[in-house]
C-alpha positions in Angstrom: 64.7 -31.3 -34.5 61.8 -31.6 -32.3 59.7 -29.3 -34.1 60.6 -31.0 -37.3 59.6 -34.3 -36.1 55.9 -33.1 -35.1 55.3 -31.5 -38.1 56.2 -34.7 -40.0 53.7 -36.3 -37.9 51.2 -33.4 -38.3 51.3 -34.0 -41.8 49.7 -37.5 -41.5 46.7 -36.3 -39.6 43.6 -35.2 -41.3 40.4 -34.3 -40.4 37.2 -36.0 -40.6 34.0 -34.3 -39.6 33.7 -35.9 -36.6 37.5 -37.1 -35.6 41.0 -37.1 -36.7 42.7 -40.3 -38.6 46.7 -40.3 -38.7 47.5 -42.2 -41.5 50.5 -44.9 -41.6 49.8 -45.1 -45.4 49.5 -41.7 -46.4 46.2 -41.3 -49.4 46.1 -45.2 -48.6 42.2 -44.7 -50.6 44.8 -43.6 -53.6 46.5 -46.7 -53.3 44.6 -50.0 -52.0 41.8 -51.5 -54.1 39.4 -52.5 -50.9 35.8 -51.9 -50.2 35.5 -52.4 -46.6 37.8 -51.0 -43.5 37.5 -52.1 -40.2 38.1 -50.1 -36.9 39.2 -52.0 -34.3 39.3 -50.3 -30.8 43.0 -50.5 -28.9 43.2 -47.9 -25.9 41.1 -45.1 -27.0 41.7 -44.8 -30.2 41.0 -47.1 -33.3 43.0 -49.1 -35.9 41.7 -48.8 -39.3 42.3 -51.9 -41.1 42.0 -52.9 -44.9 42.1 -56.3 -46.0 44.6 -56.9 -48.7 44.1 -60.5 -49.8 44.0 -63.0 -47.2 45.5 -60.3 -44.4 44.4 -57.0 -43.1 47.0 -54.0 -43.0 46.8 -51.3 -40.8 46.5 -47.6 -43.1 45.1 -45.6 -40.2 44.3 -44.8 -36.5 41.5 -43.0 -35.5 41.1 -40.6 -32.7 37.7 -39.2 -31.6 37.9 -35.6 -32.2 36.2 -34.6 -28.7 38.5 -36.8 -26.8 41.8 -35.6 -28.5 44.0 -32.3 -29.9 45.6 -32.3 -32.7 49.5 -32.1 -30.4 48.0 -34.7 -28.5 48.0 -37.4 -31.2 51.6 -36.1 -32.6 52.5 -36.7 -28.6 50.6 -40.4 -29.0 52.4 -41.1 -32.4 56.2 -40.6 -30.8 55.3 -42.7 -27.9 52.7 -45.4 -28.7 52.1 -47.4 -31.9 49.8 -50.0 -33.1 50.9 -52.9 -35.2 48.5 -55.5 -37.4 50.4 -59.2 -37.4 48.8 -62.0 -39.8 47.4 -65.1 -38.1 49.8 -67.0 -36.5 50.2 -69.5 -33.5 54.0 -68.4 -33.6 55.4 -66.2 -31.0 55.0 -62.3 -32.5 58.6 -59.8 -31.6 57.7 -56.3 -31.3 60.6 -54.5 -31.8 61.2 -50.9 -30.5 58.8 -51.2 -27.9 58.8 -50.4 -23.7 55.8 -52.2 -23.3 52.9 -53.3 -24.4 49.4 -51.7 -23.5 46.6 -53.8 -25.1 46.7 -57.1 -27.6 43.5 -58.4 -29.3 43.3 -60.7 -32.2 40.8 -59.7 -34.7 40.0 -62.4 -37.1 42.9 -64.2 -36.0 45.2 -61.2 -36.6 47.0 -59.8 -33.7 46.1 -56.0 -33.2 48.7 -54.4 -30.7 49.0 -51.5 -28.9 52.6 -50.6 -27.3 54.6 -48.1 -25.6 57.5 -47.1 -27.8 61.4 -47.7 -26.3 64.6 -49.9 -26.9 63.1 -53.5 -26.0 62.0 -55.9 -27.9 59.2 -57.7 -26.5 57.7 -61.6 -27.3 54.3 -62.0 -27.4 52.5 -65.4 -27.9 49.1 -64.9 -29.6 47.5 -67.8 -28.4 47.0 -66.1 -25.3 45.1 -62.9 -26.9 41.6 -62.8 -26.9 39.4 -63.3 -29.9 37.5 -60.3 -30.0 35.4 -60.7 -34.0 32.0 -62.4 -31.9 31.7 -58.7 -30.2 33.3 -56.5 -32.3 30.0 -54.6 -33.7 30.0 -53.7 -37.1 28.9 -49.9 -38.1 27.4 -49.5 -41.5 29.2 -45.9 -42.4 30.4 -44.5 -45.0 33.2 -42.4 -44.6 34.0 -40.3 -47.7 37.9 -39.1 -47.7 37.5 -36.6 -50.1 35.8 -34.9 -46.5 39.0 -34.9 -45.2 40.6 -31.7 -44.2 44.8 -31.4 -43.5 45.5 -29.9 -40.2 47.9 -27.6 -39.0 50.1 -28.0 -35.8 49.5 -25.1 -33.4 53.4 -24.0 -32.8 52.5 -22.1 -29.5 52.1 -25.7 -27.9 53.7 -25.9 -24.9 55.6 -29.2 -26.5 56.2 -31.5 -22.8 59.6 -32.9 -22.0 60.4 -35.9 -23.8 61.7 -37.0 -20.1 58.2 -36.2 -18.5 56.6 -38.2 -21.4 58.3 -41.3 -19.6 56.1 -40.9 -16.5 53.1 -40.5 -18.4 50.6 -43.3 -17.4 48.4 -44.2 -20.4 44.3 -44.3 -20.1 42.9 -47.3 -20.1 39.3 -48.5 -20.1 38.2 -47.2 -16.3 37.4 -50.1 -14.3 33.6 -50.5 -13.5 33.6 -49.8 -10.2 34.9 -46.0 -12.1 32.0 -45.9 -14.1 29.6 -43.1 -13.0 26.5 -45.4 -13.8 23.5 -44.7 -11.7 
């Protein structure tokens, strides 16, 4: 079952020249009408938004290719997820979650990033920061007709769903981490 489930997720990745996007809407380009995606960084990785009318849905997150394997981010989908809520001043339910690693609002959407489990977990986005005044735009073009499919290496060593428990997620280092001279 376990090797059926990460090919599944192997499925939705694909390769861009210079990172790997697993996409929530599989061939979303096929069928959105947009012009414009945003990435939004959560963790290390980044949610690729499209706006839809007045809201922005999530088709896509983003992994830097020299940061991440291809098991890793079928690892990172069973545990983590990121979910896009429309602007609200409403306490947001995240269902299916543990916990919940980093909230941002983006244009008055909530953008969150959480820990999958059994809870369900209340989150009041007045308290998220508003994080469009920094976000910095980059002017790119990123054709997916480039994208490759990938394949899921089945010599992978696949971890121990129990060890995957213990696993302590990477966030931002602090800056007394930073190795700045």
């Amino acid at each position: 079952m376990n090797d059926y489930k990460n090919k599944k997720i192997a499925e939705r990745i694909r390769k861009d020249p210079d990172s790997y996007e697993y996409c929530i809407i599989p061939n979303y380009e096929d069928q959105l009408i947009f012009t414009r995606a945003e990435c939004i960084q959560i963790g290390d990785c980044y949610a690729n938004l499209i706006k839809n009318g007045d809201h922005y849905v999530l088709v896509s997150v983003l992994f830097h290719e020299e940061d991440w394997s291809i098991q890793a981010i079928v690892d990172w989908v069973k545990h983590f997820g990121v979910t896009v809520h429309p602007p609200t001043t409403s306490v947001i339910e995240i269902t299916q979650a543990e916990d919940i690693y980093e909230a941002v609002k983006f244009r008055g959407h909530a953008v969150i990033m959480y820990a999958r489990g059994t809870k369900t977990i209340s989150l009041d986005p007045n308290e998220l920061e508003e994080i469009t005044e920094r976000y910095q735009r980059f002017e790119r073009i990123n054709n997916t007709a480039w994208a490759e499919p990938v394949e899921l290496d089945e010599t992978y060593p696949y971890p121990d769903p129990d060890d995957m428990l213990d696993r302590v997620y990477p966030y931002p280092p602090e800056d007394d981490d930073l190795d700045v001279e």
